[in-house]
C-alpha positions in Angstrom: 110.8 71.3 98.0 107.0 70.4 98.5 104.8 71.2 95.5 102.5 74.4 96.6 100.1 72.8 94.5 99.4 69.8 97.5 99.7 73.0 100.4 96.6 73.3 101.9 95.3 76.2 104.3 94.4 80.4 103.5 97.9 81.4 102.1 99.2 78.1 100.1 98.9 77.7 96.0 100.5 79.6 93.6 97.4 82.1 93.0 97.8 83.3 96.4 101.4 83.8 96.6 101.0 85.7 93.2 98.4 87.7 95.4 100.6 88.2 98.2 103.4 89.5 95.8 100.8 91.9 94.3 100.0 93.3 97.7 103.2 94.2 98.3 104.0 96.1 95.3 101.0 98.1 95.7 102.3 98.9 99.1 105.5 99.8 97.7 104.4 101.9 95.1 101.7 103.7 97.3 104.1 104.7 99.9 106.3 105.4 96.9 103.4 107.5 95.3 102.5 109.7 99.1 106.6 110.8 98.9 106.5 111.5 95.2 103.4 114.0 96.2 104.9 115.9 98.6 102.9 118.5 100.5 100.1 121.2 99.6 100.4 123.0 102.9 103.4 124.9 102.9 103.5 124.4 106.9 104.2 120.6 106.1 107.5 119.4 107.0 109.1 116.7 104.1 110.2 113.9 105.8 112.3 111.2 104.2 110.6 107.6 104.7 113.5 106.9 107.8 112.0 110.3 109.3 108.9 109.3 109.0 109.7 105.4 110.4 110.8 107.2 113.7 108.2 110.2 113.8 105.7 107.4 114.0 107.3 105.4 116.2 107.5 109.0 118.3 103.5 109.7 118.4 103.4 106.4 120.4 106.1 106.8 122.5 106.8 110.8 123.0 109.5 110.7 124.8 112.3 107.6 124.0 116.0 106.7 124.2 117.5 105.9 120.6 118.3 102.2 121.4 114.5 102.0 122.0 113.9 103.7 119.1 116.2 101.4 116.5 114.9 98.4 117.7 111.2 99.8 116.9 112.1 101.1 113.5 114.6 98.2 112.9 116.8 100.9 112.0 120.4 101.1 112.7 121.8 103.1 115.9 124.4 104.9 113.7 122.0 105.7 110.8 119.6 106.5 113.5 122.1 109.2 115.0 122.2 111.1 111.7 118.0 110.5 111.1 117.8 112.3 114.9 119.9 114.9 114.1 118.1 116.0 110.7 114.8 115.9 112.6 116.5 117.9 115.6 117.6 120.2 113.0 114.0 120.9 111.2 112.8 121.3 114.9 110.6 118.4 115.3 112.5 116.3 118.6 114.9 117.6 120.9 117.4 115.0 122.6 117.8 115.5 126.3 119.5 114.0 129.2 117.9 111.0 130.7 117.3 111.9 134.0 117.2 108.7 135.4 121.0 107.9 133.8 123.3 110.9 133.2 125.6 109.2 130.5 122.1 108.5 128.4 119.7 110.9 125.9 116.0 110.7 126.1 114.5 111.7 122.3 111.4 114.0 122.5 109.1 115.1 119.9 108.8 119.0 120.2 105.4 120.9 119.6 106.2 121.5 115.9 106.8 118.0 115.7 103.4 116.5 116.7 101.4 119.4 114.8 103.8 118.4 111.6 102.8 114.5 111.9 99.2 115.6 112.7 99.2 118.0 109.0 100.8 115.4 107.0 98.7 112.4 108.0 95.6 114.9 107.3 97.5 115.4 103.8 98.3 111.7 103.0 94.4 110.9 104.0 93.6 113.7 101.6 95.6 112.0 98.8 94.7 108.9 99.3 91.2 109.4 99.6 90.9 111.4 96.6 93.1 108.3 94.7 90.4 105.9 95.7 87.4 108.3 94.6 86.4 108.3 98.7 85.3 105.0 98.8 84.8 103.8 101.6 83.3 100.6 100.9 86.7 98.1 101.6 88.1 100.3 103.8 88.2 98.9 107.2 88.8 95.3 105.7 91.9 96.9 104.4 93.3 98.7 107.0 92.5 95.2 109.4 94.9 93.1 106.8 97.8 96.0 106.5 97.7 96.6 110.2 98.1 92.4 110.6 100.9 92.3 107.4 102.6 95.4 109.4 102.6 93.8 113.0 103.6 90.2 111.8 106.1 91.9 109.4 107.3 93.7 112.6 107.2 90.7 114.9 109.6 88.5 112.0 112.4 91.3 111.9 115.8 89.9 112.1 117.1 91.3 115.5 121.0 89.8 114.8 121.3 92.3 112.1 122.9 90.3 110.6 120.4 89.5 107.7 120.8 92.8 105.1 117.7 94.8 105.2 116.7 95.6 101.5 118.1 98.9 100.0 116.4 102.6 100.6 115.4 104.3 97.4 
């Protein structure tokens, strides 16, 4: 194994994997934090984070069939089945017939579903605006580097399924 200490380049040496290390525990315990918090608007729909994996993956793509959907998420088809019937059950998408193949199922967000994601998105700015005393200062810097760690994070996924993706809390 090659000492990190003769690595050269933005990401090599022990201080920055430290720093990388760090990063993701703050993720972890932000997201962690937003759930913990629920919401203040009674209108506001909970979500567990797997709802909220494929709600977001539905704002960008409205109307989707679940294979589409699993690979997106990287979550699995039959976990997915039961994660799309919860959200069919709160009223936030509505499966329907593919029209272009009769066997297949198209997954829709419904009206309640995209004001839901709209309210809580205005709630988890809210929150975590307030946690950072509104400043605005780092912002865009940050939100450039999570939106980078989140695509290239994205992009690496295992697609065999194979490898065993780390345990929902």
């Amino acid at each position: 194994m090659e000492d990190q200490a003769h690595q050269t380049g933005p990401t090599a040496g022990p201080d920055h994997e430290q720093r990388w290390a760090e990063l993701a525990d703050l993720v972890l315990i932000i997201s962690r934090e937003i759930q913990f918090r629920g919401y203040t608007d009674e209108r506001a729909v909970p979500l567990s984070p797997s709802e909220g994996m494929v709600m977001r993956y539905l704002q960008r793509e409205p109307a989707a069939p679940p294979s589409r959907i699993a690979d997106a998420t990287g979550l699995q088809r039959t976990n997915l089945s039961t994660i799309l019937g919860g959200l069919e059950r709160k009223g936030l998408v509505e499966r329907r017939a593919d029209p272009g193949d009769g066997r297949g199922v198209t997954v829709h967000t419904t009206e309640r579903g995209r004001a839901n994601y709209t309210l809580v998105r205005q709630e988890w700015a809210a929150a975590v605006s307030e946690a950072a005393d509104h400043d605005t200062e780092h912002l865009d810097a940050a939100l450039t580097l999570l939106t980078a760690v989140e695509t290239g994070l994205a992009r690496m996924r295992p697609r065999n399924r194979a490898t065993r993706p780390a345990a929902e809390t």
